[in-house]
N, C-alpha and C positions, 0 to 999 in steps of 0.2 A: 458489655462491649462485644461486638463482634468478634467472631474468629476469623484468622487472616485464612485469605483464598489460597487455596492451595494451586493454583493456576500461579501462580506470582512468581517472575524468572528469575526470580532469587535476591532482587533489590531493596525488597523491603516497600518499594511504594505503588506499587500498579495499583489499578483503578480497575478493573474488571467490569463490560457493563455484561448483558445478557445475551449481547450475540459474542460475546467472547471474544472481544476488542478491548485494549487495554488501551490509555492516555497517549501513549507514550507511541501506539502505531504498531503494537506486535498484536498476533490474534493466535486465541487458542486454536490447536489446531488438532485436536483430540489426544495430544500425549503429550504436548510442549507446546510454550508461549513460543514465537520463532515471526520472522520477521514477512510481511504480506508479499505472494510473490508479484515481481514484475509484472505489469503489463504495457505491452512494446506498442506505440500509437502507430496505425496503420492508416495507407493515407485511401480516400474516401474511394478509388478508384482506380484498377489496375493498369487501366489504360495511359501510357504516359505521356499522351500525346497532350492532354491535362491539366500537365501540373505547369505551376508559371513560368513562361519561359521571359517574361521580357520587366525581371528587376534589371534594374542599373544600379550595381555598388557604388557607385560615385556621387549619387546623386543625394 
């Protein structure tokens, strides 16, 4: 049997692959399992003359 990873954040079931991703969505992060951070969607274009202006909510 295997020895359990010691990467494993204390649950008993991670999956660990080799880039240091676990099942569950946390990633090692060289001293703790911890959760992937944020990243915020940026929209395509600073210009905002751009972006949609002409939805109708009502329709």
């Amino acid at each position: 049997m295997k020895t359990p990873d010691k990467r494993c954040c204390g649950s008993g079931v991670c999956i660990i692959n080799d880039a240091g991703e676990c099942w569950c969505g946390q990633i090692w992060d060289g001293e703790k399992m911890s959760a992937p951070p944020l990243i915020s969607k940026t929209s395509p274009s600073s210009d905002p003359s751009l972006e949609l202006k002409n939805i109708n909510p009502e329709s």
